[in-house]
C-alpha positions in Angstrom: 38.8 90.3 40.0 40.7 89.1 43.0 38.8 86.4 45.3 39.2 87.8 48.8 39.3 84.9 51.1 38.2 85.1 55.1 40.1 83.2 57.6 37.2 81.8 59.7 36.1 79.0 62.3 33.9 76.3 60.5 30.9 75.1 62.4 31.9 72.2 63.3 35.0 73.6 65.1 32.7 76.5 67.1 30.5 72.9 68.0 34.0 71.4 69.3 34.6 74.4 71.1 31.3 74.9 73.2 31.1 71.0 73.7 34.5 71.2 75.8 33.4 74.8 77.4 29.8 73.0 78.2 32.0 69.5 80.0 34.1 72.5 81.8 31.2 74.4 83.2 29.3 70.8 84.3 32.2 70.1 86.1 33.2 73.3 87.9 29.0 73.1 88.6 29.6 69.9 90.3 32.7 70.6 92.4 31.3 73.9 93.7 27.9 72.1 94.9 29.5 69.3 96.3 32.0 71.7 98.4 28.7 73.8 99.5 26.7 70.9 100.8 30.1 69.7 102.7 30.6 72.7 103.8 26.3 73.2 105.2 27.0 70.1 106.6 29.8 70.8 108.3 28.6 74.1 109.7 25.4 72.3 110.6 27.5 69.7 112.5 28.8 72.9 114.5 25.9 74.4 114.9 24.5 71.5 116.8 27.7 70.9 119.0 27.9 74.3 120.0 24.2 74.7 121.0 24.2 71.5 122.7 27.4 72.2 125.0 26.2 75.8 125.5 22.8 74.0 127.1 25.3 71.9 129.1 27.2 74.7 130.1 23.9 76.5 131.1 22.9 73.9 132.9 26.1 73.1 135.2 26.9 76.9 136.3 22.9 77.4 137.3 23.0 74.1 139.4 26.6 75.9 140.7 24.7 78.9 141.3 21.3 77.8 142.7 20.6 78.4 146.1 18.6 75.0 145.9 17.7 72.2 143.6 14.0 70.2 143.9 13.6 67.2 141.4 10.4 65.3 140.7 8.3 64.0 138.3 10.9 64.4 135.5 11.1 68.3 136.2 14.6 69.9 138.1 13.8 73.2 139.4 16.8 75.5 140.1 16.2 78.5 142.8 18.0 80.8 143.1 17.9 84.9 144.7 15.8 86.5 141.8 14.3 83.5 139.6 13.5 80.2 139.2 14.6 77.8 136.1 12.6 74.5 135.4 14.2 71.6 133.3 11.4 69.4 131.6 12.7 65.8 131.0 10.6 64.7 128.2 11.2 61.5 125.7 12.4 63.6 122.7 13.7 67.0 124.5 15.2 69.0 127.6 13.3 72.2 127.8 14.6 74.9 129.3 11.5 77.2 131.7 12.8 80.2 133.4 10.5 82.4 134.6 7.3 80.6 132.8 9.0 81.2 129.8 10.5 78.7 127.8 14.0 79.4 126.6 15.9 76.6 125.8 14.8 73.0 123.7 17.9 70.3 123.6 17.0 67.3 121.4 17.6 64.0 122.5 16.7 60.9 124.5 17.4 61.4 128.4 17.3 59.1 130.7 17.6 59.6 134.3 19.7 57.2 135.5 20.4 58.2 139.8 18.9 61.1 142.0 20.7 61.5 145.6 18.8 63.5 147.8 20.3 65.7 151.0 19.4 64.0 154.4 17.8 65.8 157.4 16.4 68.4 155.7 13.1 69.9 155.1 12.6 69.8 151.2 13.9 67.1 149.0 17.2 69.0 148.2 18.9 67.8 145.3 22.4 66.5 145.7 23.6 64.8 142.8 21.8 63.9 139.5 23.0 61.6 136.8 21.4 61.2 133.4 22.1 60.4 129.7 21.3 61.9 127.0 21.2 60.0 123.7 22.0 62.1 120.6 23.0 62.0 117.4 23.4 57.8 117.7 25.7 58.8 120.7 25.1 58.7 124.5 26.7 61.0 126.8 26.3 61.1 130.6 25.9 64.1 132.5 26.2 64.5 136.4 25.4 67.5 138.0 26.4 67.8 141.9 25.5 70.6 144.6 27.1 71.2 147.5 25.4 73.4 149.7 27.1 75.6 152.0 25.8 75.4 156.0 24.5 79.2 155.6 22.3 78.0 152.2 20.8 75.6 154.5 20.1 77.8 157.4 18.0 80.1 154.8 16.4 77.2 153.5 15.4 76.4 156.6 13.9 79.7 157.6 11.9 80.3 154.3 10.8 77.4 154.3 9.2 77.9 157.9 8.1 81.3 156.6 6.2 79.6 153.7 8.0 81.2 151.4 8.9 77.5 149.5 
């Protein structure tokens, strides 16, 4: 009788064989986690710019737009035609009020470093405010400035004789 022999892997070859596959998968594990969390944290990093200069942005095109600006007691109200925005200064956060509804929360230490107030006027018109906001382990001042035109003051004036302010 003729002794048919089979060409096969011996075990300790197949062991070989899924050690190296095992060290391959670990590694491509490793690599593809590390790229995630760079990438989250990246994206998180944007996430955060772009919310925070979008508040910015907010902010500086209402004060452009307002009618008229009142500060006090940490709060900048913006009037304009149709509604009124409120800015809370608060230790940990800018919050963002329109209507009696808050909108907006920016994170981050502000400080209010100069108010200038328009002269001769009825109400304490807001001219220029100047504050820093701390964020992030990074401070960045903001100045906001309204010029108001001689007809914005002339309807000031009236509503606020009217009682309407």
């Amino acid at each position: 009788m003729k002794l048919i022999k089979c060409r096969a892997f011996t075990l300790l070859e197949l062991t070989i064989a899924m050690l190296i596959a095992a060290i391959c998968v670990g590694i491509a594990f490793y690599v593809l986690t590390t790229f995630f969390n760079l990438f989250s944290t990246q994206q998180k990093n944007k996430n955060e710019d772009y919310s925070f200069n979008k508040f910015l942005n907010r902010l500086r095109i209402e004060t452009y737009k307002a009618d008229q600006l009142l500060f006090a007691d940490d709060k900048l109200e913006i009037h304009e035609e149709v509604y009124l925005t409120e800015y809370h200064f608060l230790d940990s956060a800018i919050i963002r009020v329109q209507n009696s509804i808050p909108t907006d929360t920016l994170f981050g230490k502000s400080t209010i470093v100069k108010s200038e107030f328009k002269e001769n006027t009825a109400l304490p018109l807001l001219q220029t405010l100047e504050f820093a906001l701390q964020r992030n382990q990074e401070s960045f001042p903001i100045i906001l400035k309204k010029q108001y035109s001689a007809e914005q003051l002339m309807n000031i004036q009236k509503q606020n004789e009217n009682g309407q302010y």
